[in-house]
N, C-alpha and C positions, 0 to 999 in steps of 0.2 A: 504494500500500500504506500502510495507518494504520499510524503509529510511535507508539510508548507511551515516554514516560520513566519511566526506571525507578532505583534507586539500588541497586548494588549494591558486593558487597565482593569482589574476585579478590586474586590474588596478582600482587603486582607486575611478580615475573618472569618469571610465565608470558605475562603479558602484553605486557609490551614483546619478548617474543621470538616472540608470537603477531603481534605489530604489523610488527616485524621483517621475520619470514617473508613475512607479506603483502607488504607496503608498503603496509599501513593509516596514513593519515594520523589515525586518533584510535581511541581504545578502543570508540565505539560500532561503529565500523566493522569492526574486529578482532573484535569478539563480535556482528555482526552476519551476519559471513561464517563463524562456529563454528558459531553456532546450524545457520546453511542446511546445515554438511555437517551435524551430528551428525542434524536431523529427514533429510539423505538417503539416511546409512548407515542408518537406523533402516527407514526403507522399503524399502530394500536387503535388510537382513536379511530384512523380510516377505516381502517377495516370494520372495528363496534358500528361506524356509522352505516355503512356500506351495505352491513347485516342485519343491521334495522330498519333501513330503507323500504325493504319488502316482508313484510310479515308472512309466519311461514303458513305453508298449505298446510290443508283437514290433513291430510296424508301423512306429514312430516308431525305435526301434531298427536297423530294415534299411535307412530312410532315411537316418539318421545314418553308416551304414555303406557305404553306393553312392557310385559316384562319379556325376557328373555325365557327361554326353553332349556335348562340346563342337561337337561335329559345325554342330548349330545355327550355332555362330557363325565357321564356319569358309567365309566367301562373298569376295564382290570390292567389298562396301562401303568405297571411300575416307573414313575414318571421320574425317579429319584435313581433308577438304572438307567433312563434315557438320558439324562442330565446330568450327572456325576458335579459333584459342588467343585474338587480338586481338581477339574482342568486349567 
């Protein structure tokens, strides 16, 4: 990823309590990892809106609302030989 230097003005103590909280070892780093949440809430939002736009169908509705059929996974698979925890 290209890094730009850039020269800017913050406030001191938002900063070192931004640094803080991380445990960012420098201010680029600190405002490095701000920027990434604030453009992921920012996509977050989009998207929330995006998905509220249309409200969902009867269909997607009675889905949400079923339960599931466990039956499927109700067999004699030793699932603890297919999986071994120590690989």
């Amino acid at each position: 990823m290209a890094k730009e230097k850039a020269t800017i003005t913050v406030d001191r103590e938002k900063l070192a309590e931004a640094r803080a909280l991380l445990g960012a070892t420098s201010a680029s780093a600190a405002i490095d990892v701000a920027l990434s949440e604030l453009i992921r809430r920012h996509k977050l939002r989009n998207d929330l809106k995006a998905y509220t736009a249309s409200p969902p169908t009867a269909e997607e509705m009675a889905l949400g609302r079923s339960s599931p059929d466990w039956v499927d996974l109700a067999d004699d698979t030793d699932w603890e030989a297919e999986w071994p925890e120590d690989r």
